[in-house]
C-alpha atoms as a printed R data frame, in Angstrom:
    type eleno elety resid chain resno      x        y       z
1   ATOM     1    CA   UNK     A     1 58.024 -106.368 -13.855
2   ATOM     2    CA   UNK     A     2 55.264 -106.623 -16.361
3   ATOM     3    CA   UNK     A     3 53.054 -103.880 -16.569
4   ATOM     4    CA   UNK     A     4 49.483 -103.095 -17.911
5   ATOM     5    CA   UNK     A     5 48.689 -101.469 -21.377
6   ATOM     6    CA   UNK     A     6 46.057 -100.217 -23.851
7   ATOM     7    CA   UNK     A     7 47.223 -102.374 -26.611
8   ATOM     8    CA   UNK     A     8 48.039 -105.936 -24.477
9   ATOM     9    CA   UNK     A     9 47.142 -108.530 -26.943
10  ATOM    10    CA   UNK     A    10 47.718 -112.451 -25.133
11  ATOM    11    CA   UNK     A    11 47.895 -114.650 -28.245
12  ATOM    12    CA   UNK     A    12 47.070 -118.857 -26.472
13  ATOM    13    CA   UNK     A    13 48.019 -121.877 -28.859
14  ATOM    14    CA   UNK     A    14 47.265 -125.659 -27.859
15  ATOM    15    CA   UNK     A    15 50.514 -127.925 -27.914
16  ATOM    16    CA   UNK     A    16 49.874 -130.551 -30.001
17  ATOM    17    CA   UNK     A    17 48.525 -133.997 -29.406
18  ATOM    18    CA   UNK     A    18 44.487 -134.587 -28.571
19  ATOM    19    CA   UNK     A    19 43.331 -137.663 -26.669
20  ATOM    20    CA   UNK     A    20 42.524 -140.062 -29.804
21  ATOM    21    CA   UNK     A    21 38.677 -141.829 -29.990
22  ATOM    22    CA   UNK     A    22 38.343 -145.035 -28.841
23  ATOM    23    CA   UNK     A    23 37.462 -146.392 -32.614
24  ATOM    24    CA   UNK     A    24 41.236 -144.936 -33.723
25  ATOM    25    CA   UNK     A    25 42.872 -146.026 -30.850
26  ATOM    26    CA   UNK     A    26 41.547 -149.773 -31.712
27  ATOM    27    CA   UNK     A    27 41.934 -149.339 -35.347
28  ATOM    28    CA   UNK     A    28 45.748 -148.547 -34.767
29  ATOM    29    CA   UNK     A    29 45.858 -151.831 -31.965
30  ATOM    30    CA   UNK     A    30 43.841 -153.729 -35.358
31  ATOM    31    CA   UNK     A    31 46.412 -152.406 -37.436
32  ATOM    32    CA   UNK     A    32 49.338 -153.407 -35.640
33  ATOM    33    CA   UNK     A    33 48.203 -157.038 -35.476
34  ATOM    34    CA   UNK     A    34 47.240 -157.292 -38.999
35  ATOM    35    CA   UNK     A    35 43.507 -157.453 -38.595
36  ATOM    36    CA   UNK     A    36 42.839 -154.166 -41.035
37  ATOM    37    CA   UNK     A    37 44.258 -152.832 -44.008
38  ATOM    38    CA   UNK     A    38 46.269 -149.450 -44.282
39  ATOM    39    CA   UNK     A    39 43.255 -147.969 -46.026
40  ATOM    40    CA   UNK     A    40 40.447 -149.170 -43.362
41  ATOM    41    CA   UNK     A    41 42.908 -147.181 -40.794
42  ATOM    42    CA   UNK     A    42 43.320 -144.380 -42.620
43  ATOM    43    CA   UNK     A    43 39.478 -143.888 -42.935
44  ATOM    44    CA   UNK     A    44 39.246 -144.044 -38.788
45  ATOM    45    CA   UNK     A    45 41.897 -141.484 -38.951
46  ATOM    46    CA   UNK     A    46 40.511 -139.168 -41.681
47  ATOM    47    CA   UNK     A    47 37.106 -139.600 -39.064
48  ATOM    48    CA   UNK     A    48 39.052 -138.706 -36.094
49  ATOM    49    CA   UNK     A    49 41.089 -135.580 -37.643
50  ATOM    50    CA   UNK     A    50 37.175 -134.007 -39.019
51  ATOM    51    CA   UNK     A    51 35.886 -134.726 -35.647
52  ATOM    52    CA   UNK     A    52 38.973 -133.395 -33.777
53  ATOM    53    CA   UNK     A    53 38.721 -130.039 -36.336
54  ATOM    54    CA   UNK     A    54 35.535 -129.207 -35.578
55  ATOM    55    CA   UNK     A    55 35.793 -129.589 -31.857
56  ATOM    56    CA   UNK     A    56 38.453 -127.498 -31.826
57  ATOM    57    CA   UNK     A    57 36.444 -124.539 -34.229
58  ATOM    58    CA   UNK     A    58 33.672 -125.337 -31.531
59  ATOM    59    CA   UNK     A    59 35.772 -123.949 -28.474
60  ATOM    60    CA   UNK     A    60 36.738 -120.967 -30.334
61  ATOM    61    CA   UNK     A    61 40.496 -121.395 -30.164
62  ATOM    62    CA   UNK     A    62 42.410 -118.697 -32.582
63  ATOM    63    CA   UNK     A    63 44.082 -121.321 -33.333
64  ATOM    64    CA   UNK     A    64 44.059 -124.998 -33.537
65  ATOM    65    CA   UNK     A    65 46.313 -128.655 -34.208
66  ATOM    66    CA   UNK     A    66 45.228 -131.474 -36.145
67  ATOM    67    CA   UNK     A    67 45.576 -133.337 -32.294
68  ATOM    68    CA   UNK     A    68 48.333 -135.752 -33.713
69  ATOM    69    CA   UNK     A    69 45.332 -137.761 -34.785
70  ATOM    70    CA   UNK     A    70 47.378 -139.668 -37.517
71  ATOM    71    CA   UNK     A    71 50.475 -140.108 -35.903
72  ATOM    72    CA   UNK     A    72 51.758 -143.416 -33.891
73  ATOM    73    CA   UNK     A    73 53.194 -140.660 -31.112
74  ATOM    74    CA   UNK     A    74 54.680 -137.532 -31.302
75  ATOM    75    CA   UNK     A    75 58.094 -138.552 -31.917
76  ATOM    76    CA   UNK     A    76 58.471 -141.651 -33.933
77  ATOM    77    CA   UNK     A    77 56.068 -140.341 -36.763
78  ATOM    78    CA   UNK     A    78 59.053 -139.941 -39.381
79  ATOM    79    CA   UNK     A    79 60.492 -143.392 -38.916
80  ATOM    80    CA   UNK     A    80 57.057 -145.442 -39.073
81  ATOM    81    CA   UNK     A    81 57.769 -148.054 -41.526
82  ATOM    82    CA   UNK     A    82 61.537 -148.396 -41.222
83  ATOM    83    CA   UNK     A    83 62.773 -151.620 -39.664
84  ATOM    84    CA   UNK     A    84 63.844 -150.511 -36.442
85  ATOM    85    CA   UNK     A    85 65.761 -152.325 -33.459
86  ATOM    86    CA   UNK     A    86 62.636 -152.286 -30.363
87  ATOM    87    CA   UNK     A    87 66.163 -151.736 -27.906
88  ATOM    88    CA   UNK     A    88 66.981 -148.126 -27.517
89  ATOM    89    CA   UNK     A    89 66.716 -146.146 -24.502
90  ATOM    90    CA   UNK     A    90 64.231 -146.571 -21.948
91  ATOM    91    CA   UNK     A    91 62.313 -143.868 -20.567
92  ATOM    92    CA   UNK     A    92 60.847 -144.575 -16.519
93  ATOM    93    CA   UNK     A    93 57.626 -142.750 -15.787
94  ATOM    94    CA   UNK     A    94 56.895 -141.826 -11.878
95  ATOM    95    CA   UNK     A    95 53.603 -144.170 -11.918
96  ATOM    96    CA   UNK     A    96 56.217 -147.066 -13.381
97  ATOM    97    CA   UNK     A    97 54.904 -147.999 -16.570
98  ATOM    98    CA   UNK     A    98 57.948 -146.769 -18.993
99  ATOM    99    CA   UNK     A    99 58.210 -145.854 -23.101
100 ATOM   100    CA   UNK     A   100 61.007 -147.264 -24.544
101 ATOM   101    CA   UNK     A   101 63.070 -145.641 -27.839
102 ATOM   102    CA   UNK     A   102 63.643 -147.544 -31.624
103 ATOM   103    CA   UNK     A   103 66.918 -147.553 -32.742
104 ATOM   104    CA   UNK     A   104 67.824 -147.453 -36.284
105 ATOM   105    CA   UNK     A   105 69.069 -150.243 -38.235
106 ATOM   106    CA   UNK     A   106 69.747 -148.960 -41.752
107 ATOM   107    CA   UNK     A   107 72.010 -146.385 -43.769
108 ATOM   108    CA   UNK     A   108 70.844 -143.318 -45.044
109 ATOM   109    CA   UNK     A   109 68.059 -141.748 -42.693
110 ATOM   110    CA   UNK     A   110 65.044 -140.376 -44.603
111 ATOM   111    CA   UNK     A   111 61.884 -139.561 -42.924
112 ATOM   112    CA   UNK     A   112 58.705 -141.503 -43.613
113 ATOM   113    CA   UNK     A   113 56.402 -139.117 -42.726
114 ATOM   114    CA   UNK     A   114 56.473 -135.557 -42.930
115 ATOM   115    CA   UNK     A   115 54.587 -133.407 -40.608
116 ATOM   116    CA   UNK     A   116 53.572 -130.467 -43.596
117 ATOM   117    CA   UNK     A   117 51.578 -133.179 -44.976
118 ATOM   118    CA   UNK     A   118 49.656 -133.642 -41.967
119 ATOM   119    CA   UNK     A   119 49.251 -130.019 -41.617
120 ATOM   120    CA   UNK     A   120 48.068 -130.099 -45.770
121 ATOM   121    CA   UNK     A   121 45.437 -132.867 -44.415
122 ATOM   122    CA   UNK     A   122 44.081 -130.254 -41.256
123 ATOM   123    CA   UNK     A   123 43.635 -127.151 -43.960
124 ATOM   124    CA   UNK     A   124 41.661 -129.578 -46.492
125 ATOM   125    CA   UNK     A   125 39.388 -130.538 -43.578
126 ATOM   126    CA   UNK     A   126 39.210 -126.911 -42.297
127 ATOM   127    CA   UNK     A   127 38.039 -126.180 -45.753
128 ATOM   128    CA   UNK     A   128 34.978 -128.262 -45.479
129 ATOM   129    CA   UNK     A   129 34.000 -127.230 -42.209
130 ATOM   130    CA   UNK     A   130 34.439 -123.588 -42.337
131 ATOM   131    CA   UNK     A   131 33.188 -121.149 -45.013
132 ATOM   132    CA   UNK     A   132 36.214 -119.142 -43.877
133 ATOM   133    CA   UNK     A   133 39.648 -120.691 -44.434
134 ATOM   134    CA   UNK     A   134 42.145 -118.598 -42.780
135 ATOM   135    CA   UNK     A   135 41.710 -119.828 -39.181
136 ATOM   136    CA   UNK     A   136 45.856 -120.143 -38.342
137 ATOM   137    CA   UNK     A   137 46.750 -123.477 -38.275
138 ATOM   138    CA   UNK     A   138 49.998 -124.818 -35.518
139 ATOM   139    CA   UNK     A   139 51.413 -127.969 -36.731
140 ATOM   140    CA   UNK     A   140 54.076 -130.270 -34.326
141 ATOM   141    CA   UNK     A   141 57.079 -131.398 -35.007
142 ATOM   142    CA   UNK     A   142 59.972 -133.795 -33.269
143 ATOM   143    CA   UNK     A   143 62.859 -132.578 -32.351
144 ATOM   144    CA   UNK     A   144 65.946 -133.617 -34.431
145 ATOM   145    CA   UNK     A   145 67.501 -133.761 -30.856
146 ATOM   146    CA   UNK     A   146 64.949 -136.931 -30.067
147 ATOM   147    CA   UNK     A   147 65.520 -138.492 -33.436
148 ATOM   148    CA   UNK     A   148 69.683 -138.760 -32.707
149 ATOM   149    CA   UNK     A   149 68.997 -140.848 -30.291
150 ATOM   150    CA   UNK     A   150 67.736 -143.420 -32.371
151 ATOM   151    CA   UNK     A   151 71.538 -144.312 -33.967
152 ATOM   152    CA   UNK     A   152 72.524 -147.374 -32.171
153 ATOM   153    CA   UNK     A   153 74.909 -146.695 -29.711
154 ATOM   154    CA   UNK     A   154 77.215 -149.788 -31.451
155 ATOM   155    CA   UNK     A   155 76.834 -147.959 -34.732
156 ATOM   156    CA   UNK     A   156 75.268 -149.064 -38.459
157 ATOM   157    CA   UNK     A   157 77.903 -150.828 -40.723
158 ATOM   158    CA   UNK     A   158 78.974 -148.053 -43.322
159 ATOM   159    CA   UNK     A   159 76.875 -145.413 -42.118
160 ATOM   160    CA   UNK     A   160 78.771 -143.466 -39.608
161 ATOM   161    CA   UNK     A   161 77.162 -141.486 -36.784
162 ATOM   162    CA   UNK     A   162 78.315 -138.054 -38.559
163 ATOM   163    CA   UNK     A   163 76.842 -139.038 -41.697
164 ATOM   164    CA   UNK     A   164 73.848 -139.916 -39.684
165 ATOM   165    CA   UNK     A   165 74.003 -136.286 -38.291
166 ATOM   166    CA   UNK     A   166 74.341 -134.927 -41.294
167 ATOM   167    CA   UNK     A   167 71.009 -136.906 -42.741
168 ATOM   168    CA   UNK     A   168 69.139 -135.830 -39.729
169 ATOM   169    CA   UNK     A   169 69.888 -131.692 -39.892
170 ATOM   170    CA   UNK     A   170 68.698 -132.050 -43.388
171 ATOM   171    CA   UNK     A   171 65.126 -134.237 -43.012
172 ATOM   172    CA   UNK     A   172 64.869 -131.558 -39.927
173 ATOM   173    CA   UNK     A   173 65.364 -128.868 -41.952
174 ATOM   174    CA   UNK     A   174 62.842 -129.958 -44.241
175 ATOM   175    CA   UNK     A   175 60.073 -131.183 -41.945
176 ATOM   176    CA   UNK     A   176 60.323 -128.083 -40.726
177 ATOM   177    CA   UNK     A   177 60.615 -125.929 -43.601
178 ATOM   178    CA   UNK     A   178 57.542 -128.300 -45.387
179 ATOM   179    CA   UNK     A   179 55.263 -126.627 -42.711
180 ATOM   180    CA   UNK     A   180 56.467 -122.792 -43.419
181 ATOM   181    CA   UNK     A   181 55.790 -123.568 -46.763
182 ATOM   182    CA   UNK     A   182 52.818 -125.139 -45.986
183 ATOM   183    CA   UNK     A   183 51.270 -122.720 -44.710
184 ATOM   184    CA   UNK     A   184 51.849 -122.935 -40.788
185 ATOM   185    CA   UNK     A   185 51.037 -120.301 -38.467
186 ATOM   186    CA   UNK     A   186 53.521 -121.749 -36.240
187 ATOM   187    CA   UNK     A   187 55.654 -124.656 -36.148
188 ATOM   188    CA   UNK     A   188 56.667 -125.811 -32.637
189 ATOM   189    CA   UNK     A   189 59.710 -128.908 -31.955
190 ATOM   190    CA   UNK     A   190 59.083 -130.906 -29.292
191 ATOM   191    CA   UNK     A   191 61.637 -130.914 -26.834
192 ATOM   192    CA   UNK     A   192 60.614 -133.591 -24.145
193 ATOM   193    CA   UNK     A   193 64.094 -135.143 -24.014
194 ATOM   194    CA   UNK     A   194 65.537 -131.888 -22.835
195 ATOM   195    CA   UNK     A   195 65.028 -131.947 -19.098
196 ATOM   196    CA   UNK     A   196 65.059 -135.474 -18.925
197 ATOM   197    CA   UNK     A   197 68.699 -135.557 -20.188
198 ATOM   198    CA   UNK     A   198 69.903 -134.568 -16.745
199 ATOM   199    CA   UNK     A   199 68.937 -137.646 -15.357
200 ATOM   200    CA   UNK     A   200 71.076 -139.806 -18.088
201 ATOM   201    CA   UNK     A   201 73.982 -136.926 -18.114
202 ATOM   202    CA   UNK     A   202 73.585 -135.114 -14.671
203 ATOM   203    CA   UNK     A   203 77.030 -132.713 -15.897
204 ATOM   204    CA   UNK     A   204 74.619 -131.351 -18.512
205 ATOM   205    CA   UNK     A   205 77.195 -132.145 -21.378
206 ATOM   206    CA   UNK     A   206 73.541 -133.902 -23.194
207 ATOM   207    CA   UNK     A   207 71.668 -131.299 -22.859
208 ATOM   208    CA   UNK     A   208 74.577 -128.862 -24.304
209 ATOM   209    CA   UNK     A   209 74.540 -131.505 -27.691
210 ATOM   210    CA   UNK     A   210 70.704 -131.324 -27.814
211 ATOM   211    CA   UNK     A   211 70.708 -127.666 -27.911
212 ATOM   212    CA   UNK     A   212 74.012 -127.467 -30.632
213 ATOM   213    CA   UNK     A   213 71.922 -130.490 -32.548
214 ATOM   214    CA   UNK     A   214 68.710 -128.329 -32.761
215 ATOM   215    CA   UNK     A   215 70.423 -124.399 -33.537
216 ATOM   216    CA   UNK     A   216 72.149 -126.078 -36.488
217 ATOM   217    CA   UNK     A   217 68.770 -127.118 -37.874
218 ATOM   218    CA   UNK     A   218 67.233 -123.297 -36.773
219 ATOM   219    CA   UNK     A   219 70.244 -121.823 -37.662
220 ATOM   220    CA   UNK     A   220 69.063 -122.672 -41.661
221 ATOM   221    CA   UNK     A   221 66.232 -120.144 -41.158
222 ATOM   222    CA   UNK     A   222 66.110 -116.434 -41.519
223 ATOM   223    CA   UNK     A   223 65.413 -114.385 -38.265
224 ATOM   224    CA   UNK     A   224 62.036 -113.607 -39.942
225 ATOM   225    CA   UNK     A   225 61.310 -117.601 -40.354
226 ATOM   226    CA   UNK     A   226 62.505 -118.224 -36.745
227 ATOM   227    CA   UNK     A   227 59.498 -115.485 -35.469
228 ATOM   228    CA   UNK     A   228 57.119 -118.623 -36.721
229 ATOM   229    CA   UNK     A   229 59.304 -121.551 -35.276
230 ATOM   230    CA   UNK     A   230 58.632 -122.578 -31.136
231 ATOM   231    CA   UNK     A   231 59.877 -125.353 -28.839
232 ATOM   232    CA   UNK     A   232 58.354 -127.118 -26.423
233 ATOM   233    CA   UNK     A   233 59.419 -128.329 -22.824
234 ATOM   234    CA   UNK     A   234 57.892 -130.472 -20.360
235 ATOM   235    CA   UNK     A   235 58.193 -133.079 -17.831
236 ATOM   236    CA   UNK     A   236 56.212 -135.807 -19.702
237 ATOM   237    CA   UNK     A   237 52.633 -136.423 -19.825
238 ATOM   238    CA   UNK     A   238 52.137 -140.095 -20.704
239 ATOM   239    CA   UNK     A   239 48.997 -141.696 -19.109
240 ATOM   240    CA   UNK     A   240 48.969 -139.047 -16.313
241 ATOM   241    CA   UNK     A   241 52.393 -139.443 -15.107
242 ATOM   242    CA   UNK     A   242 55.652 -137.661 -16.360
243 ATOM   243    CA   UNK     A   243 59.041 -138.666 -16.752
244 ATOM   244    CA   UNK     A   244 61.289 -135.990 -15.383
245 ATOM   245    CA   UNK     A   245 59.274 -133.898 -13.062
246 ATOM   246    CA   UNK     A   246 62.152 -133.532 -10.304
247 ATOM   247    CA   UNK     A   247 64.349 -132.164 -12.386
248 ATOM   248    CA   UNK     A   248 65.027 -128.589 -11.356
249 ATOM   249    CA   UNK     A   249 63.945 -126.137 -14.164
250 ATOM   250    CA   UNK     A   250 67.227 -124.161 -12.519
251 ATOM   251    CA   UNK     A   251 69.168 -126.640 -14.537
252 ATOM   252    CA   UNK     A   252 67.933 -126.191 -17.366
253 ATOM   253    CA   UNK     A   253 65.860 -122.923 -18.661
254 ATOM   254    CA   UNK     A   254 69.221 -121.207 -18.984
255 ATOM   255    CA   UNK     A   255 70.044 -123.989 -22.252
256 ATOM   256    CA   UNK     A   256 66.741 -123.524 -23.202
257 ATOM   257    CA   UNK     A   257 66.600 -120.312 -24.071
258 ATOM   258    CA   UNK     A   258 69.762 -120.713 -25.460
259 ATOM   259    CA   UNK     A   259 67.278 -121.873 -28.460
260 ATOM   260    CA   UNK     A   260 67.410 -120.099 -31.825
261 ATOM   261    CA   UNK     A   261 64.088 -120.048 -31.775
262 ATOM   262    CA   UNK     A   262 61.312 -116.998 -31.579
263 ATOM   263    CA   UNK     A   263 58.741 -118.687 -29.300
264 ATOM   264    CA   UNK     A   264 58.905 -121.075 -25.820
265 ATOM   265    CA   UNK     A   265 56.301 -123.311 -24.665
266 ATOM   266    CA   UNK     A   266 56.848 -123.792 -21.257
267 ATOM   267    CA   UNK     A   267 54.830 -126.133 -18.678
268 ATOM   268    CA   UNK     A   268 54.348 -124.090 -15.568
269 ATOM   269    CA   UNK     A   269 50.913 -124.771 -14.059
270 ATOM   270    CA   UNK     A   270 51.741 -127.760 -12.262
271 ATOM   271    CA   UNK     A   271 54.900 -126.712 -11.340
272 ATOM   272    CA   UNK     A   272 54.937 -126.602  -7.381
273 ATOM   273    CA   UNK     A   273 57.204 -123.203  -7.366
274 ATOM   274    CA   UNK     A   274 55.766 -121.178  -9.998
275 ATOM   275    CA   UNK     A   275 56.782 -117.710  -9.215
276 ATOM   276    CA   UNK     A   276 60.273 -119.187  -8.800
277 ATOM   277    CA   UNK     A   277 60.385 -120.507 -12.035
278 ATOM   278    CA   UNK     A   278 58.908 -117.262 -13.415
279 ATOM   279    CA   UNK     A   279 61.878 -115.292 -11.983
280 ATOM   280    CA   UNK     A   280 64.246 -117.818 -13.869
281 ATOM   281    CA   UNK     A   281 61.849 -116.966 -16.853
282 ATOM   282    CA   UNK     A   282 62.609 -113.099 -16.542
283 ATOM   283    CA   UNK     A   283 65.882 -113.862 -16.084
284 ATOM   284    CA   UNK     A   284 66.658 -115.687 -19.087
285 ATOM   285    CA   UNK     A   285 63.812 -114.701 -21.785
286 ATOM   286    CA   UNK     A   286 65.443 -112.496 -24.571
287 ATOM   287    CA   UNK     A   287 64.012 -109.851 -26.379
288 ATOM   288    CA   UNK     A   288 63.149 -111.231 -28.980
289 ATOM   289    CA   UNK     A   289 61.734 -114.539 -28.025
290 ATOM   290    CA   UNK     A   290 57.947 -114.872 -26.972
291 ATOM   291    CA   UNK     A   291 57.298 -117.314 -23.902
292 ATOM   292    CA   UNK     A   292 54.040 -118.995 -23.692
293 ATOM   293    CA   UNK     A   293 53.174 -120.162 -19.961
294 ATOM   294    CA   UNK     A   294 51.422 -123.516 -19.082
295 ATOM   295    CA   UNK     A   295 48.258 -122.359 -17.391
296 ATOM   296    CA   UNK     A   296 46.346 -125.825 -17.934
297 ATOM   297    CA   UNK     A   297 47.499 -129.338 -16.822
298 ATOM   298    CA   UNK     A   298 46.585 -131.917 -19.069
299 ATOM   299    CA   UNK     A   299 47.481 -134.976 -16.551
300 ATOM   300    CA   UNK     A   300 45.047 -133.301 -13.868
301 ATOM   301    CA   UNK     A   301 41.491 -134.686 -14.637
302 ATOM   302    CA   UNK     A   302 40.291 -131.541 -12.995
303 ATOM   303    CA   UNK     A   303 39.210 -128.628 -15.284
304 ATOM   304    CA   UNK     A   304 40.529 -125.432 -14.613
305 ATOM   305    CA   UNK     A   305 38.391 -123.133 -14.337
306 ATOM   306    CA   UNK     A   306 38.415 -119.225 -16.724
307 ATOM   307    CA   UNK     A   307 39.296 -117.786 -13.144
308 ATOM   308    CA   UNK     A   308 42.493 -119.992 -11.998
309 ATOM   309    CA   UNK     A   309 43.888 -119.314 -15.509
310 ATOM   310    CA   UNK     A   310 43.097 -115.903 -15.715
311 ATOM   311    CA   UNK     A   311 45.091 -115.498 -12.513
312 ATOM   312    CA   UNK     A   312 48.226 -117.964 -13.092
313 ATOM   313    CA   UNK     A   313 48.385 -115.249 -16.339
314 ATOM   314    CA   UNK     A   314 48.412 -112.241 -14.217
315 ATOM   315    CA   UNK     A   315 51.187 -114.053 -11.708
316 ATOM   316    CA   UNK     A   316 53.383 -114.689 -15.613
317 ATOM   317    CA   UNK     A   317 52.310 -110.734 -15.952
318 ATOM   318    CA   UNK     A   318 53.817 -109.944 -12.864
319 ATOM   319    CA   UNK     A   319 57.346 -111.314 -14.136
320 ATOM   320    CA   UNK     A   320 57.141 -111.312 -18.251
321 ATOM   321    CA   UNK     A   321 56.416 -107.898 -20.291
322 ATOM   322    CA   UNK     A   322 52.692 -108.684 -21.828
323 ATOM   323    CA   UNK     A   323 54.412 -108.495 -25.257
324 ATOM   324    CA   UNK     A   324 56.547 -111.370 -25.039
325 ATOM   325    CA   UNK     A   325 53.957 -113.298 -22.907
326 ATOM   326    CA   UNK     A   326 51.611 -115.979 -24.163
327 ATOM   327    CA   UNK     A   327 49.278 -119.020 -23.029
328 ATOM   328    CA   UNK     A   328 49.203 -122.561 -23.847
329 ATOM   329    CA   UNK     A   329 48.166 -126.197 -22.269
330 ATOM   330    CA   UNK     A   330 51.641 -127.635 -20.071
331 ATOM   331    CA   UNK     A   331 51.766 -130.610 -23.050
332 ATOM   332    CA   UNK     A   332 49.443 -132.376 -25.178
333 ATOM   333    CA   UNK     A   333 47.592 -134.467 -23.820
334 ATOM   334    CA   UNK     A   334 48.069 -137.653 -25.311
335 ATOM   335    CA   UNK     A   335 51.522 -138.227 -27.217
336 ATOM   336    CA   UNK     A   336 51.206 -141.741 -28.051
337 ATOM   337    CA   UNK     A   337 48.241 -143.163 -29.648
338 ATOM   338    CA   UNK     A   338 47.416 -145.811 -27.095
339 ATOM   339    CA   UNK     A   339 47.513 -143.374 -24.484
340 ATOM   340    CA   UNK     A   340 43.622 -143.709 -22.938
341 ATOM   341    CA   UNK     A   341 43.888 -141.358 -19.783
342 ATOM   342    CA   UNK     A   342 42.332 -138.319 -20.941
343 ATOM   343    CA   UNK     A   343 38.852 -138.318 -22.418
344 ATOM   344    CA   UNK     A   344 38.785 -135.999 -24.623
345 ATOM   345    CA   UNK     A   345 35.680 -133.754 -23.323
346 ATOM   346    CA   UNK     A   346 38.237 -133.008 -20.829
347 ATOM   347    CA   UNK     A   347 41.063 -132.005 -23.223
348 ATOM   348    CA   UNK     A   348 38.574 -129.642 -25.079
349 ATOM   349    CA   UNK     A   349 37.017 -128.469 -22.084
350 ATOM   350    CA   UNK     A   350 40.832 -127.428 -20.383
351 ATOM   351    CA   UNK     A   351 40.953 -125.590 -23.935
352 ATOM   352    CA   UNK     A   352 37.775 -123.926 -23.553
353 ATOM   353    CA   UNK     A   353 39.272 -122.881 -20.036
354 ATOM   354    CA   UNK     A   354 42.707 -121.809 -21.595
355 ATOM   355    CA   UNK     A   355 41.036 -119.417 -23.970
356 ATOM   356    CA   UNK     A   356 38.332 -117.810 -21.804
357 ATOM   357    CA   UNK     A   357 40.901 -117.326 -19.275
358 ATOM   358    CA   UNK     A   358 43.324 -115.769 -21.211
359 ATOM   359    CA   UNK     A   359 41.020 -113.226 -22.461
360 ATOM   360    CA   UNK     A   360 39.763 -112.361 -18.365
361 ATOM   361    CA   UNK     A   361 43.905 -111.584 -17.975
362 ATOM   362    CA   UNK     A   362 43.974 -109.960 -21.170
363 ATOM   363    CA   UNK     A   363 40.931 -107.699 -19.979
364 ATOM   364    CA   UNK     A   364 42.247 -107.067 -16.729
365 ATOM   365    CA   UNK     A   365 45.735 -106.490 -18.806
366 ATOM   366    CA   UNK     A   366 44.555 -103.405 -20.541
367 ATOM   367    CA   UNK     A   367 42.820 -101.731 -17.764
């Protein structure tokens, strides 16, 4: 059991993605359809990123994203541009609207995008806005895991899935290494596809590649290096609905923390069975890994209030040592850019809520 101290210190992050304004979100529809330059998009997004910034400073997070502001979702940022095959793998959503995955269709995978230079673009901005410049800055990034299944299951004439494998470990190792180097206070990989592999390999064999896929890309880093590297696992939370919600986290926390990784995001508040899944938590968190707990739900248009998440922290404290315990929101709150279901007073507010309750548990934590 977790137990009360003198020196309990709850560190809370966000997860990445912030509902975009309504000008970006038609700027990027504009875009699409040819109606506005690169440049004329790039302004609404270099709008949208300040304004996201300094909402963020205004709740008085410890630490903050740049919201995904510039990307076209969370996982397709490093192959926007490439000529892609619309056909890959569909994703179903519970409401019944469904996402559905690019495949490749050219040798020698190179990202387009690079998510340190996003995080370079957040630290300019925080520049301008703050007289102080050292407010830690999280930056996202995909999966290589995600990205694998983008090579077409018939294959790409003289590029051969291993050589494909070998391309991706190496732009993974560098997205994520561009955002140490960067700067980052933390660099978390989205891991989205992990619990919804059991419903396209119920055996669990998928899941077992995923995790082998994403350790050889960790595995690069020092232990030291991996103490500043997270991943992130949820359900889905596209236009209020997720993907793989009845999945039993029984199946697949175990893999999870199988991660070589120093910090777990975990979505937990809307979890019907939390204490459950806390047990499974205890069970399987290692000493050396942090666990952040879900204590806002981003698909719930209700705010939380300081008081619900100051006690779904003391339920995690009753189950996770206060030293290897953090907070964060169960997901972002709007991974693709068209996604219009959150407003984003809401997003900030849940924030607001995520930090003030965090500090209540943190209070009631030390004495």
């Amino acid at each position: 059991m977790g137990g009360g101290s003198a020196e309990v210190s709850l560190p809370t992050e966000p997860i990445g993605s912030i509902p975009r304004p309504a000008h970006l979100i038609q700027a990027n529809q504009d875009y699409a359809r040819g109606r506005i330059s690169l440049k004329e998009l790039d302004a609404h997004r270099e709008r949208a990123l300040r304004d996201t910034i300094e909402k963020f400073v205004a709740t008085g997070s410890p630490v903050i994203t740049d919201g995904e502001q510039s990307k076209p979702s969370f996982a397709t940022y490093p192959v926007a541009g490439l000529k892609l095959n619309p056909g890959g793998q569909v994703v179903p959503f519970a409401d019944g609207h469904t996402r559905q995955l690019p495949l490749l269709t050219q040798p020698d995978f190179r990202y387009q995008a690079h998510a340190g230079d996003y995080l370079k673009k957040t630290r300019s901005v925080l520049r301008t806005i703050r007289s102080m410049t050292d407010l830690p800055v999280k930056q996202a990034v995909i999966a290589p895991s995600m990205l694998s299944m983008f090579y077409p299951p018939l294959g790409i004439s003289g590029y051969s899935k291993q050589e494909f494998h070998d391309d991706l470990v190496n732009e993974a190792e560098a997205d994520l290494r561009g955002c140490l180097d960067a700067g980052a206070h933390k660099v978390q990989m989205d891991f989205t596809e992990g619990r919804i592999s059991f419903k396209l390999d119920p055996d669990g064999g998928m899941l077992r590649e995923f995790v082998a896929l994403n350790n050889e890309v960790l595995d690069r880093f020092s232990p030291e290096e991996r103490q500043r590297i997270g991943v992130h696992t949820c359900p889905g939370g596209d236009q209020d609905s997720t993907h793989s919600a009845d999945v039993d986290y029984k199946k697949f926390l175990p893999r999870f923390f199988d991660l070589h990784a120093g910090n777990f995001y975990l979505q937990m508040s809307s979890e019907p069975d939390r204490r459950s899944v806390l047990a499974l938590v205890r069970e399987h968190l290692k000493p050396n890994q942090r666990v952040f707990i879900g204590v806002t739900d981003p698909i719930d248009p209700r705010v939380e209030t300081p008081i619900e998440v100051r006690d779904r922290v003391l339920e995690a404290a009753e189950f996770i040592p206060p030293s290897q315990l953090g907070t964060c929101d169960d997901c972002g709150f709007a991974p693709f850019a068209d996604d219009r279901s959150t407003p984003r007073e809401t997003a900030f507010a849940k924030i607001r809520a995520r930090i003030e309750g965090t500090r209540l548990a943190e209070q009631r934590l030390r004495g």
